[in-house]
C-alpha positions in Angstrom: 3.3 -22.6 69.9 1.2 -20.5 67.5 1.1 -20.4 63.6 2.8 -17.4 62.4 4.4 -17.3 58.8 7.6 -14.3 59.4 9.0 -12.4 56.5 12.4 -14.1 54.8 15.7 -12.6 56.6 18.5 -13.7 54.9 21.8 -12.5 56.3 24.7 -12.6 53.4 28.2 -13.3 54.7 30.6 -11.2 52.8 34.4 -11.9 53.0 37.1 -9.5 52.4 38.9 -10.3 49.3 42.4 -8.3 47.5 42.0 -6.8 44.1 44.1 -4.6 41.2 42.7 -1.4 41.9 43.9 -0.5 38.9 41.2 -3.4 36.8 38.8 -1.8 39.3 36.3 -1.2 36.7 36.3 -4.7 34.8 36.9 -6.9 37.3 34.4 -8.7 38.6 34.3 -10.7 42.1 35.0 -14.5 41.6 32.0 -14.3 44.4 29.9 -12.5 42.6 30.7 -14.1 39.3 30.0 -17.3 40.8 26.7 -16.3 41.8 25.4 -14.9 39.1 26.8 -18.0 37.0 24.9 -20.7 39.3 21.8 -18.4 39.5 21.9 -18.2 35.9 22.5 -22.2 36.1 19.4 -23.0 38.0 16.9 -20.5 36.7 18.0 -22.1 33.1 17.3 -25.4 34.2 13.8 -24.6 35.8 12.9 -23.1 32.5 13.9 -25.9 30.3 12.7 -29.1 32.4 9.2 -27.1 33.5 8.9 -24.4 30.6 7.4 -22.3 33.4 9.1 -18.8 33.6 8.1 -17.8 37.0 9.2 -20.9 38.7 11.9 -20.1 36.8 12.4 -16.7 38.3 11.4 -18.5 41.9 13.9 -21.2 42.4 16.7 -18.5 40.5 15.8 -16.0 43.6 15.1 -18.1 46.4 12.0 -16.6 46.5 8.1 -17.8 47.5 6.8 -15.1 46.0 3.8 -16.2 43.8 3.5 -20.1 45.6 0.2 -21.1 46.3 -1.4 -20.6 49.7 -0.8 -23.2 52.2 -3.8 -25.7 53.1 -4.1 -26.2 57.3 -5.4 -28.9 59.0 -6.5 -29.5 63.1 -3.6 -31.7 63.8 -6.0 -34.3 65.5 -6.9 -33.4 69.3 -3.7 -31.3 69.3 -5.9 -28.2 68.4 -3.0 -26.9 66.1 -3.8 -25.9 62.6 -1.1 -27.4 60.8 0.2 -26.6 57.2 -0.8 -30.0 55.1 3.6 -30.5 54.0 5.3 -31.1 56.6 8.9 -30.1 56.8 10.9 -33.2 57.5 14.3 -32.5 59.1 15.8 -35.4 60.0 17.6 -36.3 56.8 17.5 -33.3 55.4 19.8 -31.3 58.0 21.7 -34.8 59.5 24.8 -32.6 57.7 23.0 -29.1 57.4 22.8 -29.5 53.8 19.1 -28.1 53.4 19.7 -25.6 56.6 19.0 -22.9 53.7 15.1 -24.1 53.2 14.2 -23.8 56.7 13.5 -19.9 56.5 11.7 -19.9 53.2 10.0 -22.8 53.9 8.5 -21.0 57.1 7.4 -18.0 54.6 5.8 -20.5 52.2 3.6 -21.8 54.6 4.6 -25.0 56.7 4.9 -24.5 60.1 5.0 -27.7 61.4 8.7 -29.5 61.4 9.4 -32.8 62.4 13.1 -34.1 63.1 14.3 -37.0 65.2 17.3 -37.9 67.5 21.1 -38.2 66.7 21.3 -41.7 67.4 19.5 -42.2 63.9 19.6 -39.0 62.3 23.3 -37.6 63.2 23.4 -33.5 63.7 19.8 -32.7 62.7 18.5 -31.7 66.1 21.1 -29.6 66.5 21.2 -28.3 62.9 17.5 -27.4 63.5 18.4 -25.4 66.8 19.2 -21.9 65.4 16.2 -21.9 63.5 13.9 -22.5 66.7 15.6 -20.4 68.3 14.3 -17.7 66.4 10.5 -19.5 65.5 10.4 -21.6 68.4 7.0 -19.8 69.2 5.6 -19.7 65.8 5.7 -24.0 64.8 5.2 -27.3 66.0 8.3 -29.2 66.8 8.2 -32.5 66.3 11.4 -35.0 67.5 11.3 -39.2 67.8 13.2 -41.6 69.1 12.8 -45.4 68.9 12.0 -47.0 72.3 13.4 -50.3 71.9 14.5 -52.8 69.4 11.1 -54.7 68.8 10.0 -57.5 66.2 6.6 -57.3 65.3 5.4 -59.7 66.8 7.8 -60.5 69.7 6.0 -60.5 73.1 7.4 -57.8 75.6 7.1 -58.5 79.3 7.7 -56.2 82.0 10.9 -55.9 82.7 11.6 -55.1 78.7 8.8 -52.4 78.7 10.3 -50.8 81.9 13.9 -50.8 79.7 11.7 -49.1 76.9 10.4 -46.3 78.7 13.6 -45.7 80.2 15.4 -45.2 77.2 12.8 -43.6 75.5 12.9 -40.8 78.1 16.8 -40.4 78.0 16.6 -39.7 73.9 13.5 -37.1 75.4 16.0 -35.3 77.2 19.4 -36.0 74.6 16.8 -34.4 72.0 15.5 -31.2 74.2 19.2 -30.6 74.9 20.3 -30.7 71.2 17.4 -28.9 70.3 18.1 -26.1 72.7 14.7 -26.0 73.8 13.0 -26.9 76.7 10.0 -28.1 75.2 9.0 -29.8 72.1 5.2 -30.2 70.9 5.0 -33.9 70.1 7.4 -36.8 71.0 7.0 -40.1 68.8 7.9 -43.9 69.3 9.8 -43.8 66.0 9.6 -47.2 63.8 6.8 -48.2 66.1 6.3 -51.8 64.7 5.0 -53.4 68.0 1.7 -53.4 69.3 2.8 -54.2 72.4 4.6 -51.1 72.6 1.8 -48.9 71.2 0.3 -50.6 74.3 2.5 -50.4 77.3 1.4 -48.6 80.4 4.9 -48.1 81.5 6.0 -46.5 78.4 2.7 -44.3 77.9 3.8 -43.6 82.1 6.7 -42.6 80.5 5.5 -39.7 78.4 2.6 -38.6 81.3 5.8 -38.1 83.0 7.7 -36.1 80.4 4.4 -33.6 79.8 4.0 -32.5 84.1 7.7 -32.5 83.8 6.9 -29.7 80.8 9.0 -31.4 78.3 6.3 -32.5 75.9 2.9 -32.2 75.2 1.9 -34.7 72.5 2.4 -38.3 72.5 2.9 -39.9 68.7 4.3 -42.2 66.9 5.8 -43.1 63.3 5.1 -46.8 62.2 6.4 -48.2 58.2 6.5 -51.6 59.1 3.2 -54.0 60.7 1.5 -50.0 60.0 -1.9 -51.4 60.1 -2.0 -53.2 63.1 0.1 -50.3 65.1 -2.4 -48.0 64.0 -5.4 -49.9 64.9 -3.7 -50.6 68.5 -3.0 -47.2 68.9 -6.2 -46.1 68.2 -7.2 -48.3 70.8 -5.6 -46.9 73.7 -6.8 -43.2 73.6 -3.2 -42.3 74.4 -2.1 -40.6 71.2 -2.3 -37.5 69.2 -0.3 -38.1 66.3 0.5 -41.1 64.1 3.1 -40.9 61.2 2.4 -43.7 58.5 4.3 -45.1 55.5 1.3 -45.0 53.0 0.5 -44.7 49.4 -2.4 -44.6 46.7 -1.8 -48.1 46.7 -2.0 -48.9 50.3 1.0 -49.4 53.1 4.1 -49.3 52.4 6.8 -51.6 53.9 10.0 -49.3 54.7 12.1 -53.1 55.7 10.8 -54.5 52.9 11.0 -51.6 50.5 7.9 -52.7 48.5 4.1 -52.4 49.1 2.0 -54.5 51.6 0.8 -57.3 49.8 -2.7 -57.2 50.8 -4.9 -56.4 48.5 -6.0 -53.2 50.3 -5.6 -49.9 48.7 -5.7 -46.9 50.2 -9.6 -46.0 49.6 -10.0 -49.6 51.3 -8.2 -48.7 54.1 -10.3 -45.4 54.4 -12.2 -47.0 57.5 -9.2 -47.8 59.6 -7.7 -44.1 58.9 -11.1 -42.5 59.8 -11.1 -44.6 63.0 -8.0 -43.0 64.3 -9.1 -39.8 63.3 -12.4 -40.0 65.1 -10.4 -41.0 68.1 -8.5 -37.8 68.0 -5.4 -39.2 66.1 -3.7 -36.9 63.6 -2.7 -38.7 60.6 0.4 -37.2 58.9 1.8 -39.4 55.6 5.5 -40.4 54.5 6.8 -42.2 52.0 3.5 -40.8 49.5 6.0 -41.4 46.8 8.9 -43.5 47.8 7.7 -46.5 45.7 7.8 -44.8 42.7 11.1 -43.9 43.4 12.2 -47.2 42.5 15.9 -48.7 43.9 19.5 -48.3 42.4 19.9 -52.3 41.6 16.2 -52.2 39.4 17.1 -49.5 37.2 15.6 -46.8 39.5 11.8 -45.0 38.7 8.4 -46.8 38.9 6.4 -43.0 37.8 3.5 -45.2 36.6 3.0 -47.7 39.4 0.1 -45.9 41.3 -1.4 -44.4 38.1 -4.2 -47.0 38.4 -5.4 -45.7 41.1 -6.1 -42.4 39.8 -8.8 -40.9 37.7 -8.6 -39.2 34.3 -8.8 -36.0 35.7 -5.7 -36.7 38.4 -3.6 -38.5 35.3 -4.0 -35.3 32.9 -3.2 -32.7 35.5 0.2 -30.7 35.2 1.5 -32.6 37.8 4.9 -34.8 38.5 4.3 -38.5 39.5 5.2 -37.7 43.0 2.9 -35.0 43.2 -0.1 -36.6 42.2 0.9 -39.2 45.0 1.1 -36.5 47.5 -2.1 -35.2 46.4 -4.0 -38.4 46.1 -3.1 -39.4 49.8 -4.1 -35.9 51.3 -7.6 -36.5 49.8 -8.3 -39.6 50.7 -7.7 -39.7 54.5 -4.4 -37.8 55.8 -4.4 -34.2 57.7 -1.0 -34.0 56.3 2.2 -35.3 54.6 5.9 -35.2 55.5 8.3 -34.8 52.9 12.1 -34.6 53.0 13.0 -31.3 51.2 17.0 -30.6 50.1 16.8 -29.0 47.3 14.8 -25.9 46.4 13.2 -27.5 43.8 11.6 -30.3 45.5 10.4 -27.9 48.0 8.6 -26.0 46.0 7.1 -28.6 43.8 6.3 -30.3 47.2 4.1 -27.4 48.0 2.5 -27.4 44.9 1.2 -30.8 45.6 0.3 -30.1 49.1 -2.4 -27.2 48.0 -3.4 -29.4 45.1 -5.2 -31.9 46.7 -8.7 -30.3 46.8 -8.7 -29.2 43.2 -8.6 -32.4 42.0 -10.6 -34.4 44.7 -14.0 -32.8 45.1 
C-alpha cells in the first residue's frame, strides 16, 4: 500500500422537504438554518478558546487548508514512510461517531490507521470499511486482536500457546472479513502483557502462516501493561515490525493501573531500550502520550502540569496545549510515531499540530 494524500470528496445528502411557496423568499430551510447556526457555533468557539482566526475559519469549514505539513517516518523494517499521528480507529468509529474525520484526516496527512477487532472495539472494523474501500491502496491498515487472556507473569505451556495462535488467527480472518479486505498491512497481539507470548513459536507460526496465506504482512504488537519487559522480549526474537507502547515524558504508563510505572525511569532513561528495538528493525508508534494528564472522573479530572518537569523552558513557553507538548516530547525523544484517538475536529487538528511540532522544539 503506497502513501498518497487524495483531495477531500464530501458527498452532501439532501432530503426533500415541503414548503409555503408563497414565504418562498423568507423562508429559510430548518437544514440550512441549522447549519449555518452550528457552523456559526463552532467557528465562535475556536475563536474564543484559541483567539486564532484561521483555526477558526478551519474547524468552521471542515477544512485542512493552511495545517502544517505532515512529518513521515520508515515505519521500522516495514519500509513504509508513515505520517508521525496515527489515526486511531478503534474507539473512535466503535459507533461511527468520528466516520466524518476519516476523509480529511487522509488530506491532512496521516496515512497510517490502526483499528482493532469487534470483540473489543464493537463496529469499528466495519465502520472503517467504506473508507478502505476507496484508499485501501493509498494507507497502512493496521487491526489487533488479543491472543489470549495472559497474566504477566503466568507461565504458558504448549498446549495454551497452541489455543493462542488459534484464536489469534480466527480474529485474523473475523477482522479481514469486517474489514472487507483481503489484506491488512500489520496484525498485532493487542494488550500483549506476556513475554511468553511475545515469545511463542507457535503463535509467531501462526502469523508466518497468515502472511503466505496473503492475509498480512507485518507482525506487531500493542503492550500498556509489563511494556518494558514485552518490548525488550520482542526485541529479542527478530519476529516483529511494529510495537505499540503506552508511554509518556515521564516514562511507561500502566493502562490496568491507570497511573505511571513507578520506576524511577523517565522516558530519556529509557532511551536505550527504545533504540534497541529500533535498531532491531521495530517501529515504535506511542499511545497514551497524554492520557495521565487527563486525570480520572473520581479525582477531580486534569493533571496538565504533571509531566511539565520534564520539559525545558523552551517546550513550557511554546503555544502549545498540555497534551500537545506531551505528544511532541515523546516523538523526539525515541518514537517514529504516535497514535491518537481523534472524534472531534478539534482534537484532530490540534493533534496534528503536535505531531509536526516535535522538531521545532527538540533540536
Amino acid at each position: 500500500m503506497r502513501t498518497s494524500c487524495l483531495p477531500l470528496t464530501e458527498l452532501a445528502t439532501w432530503r426533500p422537504f415541503t414548503i409555503d411557496k408563497k414565504r418562498l423568499s423568507t423562508q429559510i430551510p430548518r437544514r440550512s438554518f441549522l447549519h449555518r447556526a452550528s457552523t456559526l457555533a463552532v467557528a465562535t468557539g475556536t475563536l474564543v478558546t484559541t483567539g486564532d482566526l484561521k483555526a477558526a475559519r478551519s474547524d468552521a469549514s471542515m477544512s485542512v487548508e493552511g495545517w502544517p505539513d505532515m512529518e513521515y517516518r520508515t515505519l521500522g523494517n516495514t519500509g513504509f514512510s508513515g505520517s508521525r499521528l496515527v489515526f486511531g480507529c478503534g474507539a473512535a468509529l466503535s459507533s461511527g461517531q468520528a466516520n466524518h474525520l476519516l476523509e480529511p484526516a487522509l488530506e491532512a496527512g496521516m496515512n497510517v490507521f490502526d483499528v482493532g477487532f469487534e470483540g473489543y472495539y464493537r463496529h469499528a472494523e466495519r465502520n472503517l470499511a467504506p473508507f478502505l474501500k476507496r484508499h485501501g491502496d493509498d494507507i497502512f491498515l493496521i487491526s489487533k486482536a488479543y491472543a489470549g487472556d495472559f497474566k504477566p507473569n503466568q507461565s504458558i505451556n504448549t498446549s495454551m500457546a497452541k489455543s493462542a495462535a488459534q484464536s489469534w488467527s480466527r480474529a485474523i480472518d473475523q477482522s479481514l472479513r469486517g474489514l472487507g479486505v483481503e489484506h491488512m498491512d500489520a496484525y498485532y497481539l493487542m494488550a500483549a502483557n506476556n513475554v511468553e507470548l511475545i515469545r511463542s513459536e507457535e503463535v509467531h507460526e501462526a502469523f508466518l502462516a497468515a502472511k503466505s496465506a496473503g492475509k498480512v504482512s507485518h507482525y506487531g504488537l500493542s503492550t500498556h501493561e509489563n511494556a518494558q519487559n514485552v518490548l525488550l522480549a520482542a526485541t529479542g526474537t527478530g519476529w516483529y515490525s511494529l510495537a505499540q507502547i503506552a508511554i509518556t515524558p515521564a516514562g511507561w504508563y500502566d493502562w490496568a493501573s491507570r497511573s505511571m510505572v513507578d520506576d524511577g525511569k523517565s522516558m530519556k532513561d529509557l532511551r536505550p531500550v527504545l533504540d534497541a528495538a529500533r535498531n532491531a528493525g521495530i517501529g515504535l508508534i506511542g499511545m497514551k502520550a497524554g492520557r495521565y494528564i487527563a486525570g480520572r472522573r473520581f479525582l477531580g479530572w486534569g493533571k496538565p502540569d504533571a509531566f511539565n518537569e520534564h520539559y525545558d523552558r523552551a517546550l513550557l513557553v511554546a503555544p502549545l496545549t498540555a497534551f500537545q507538548r506531551s505528544y511532541a516530547y515523546v516523538l523526539a525523544h525515541g518514537l517514529d510515531a504516535v497514535n491518537a484517538d481523534m472524534q472531534v475536529w478539534k482534537h484532530m487538528r490540534e493533534n496534528v499540530a503536535a505531531a509536526t511540532s516535535a522538531q521545532r522544539y527538540f533540536v
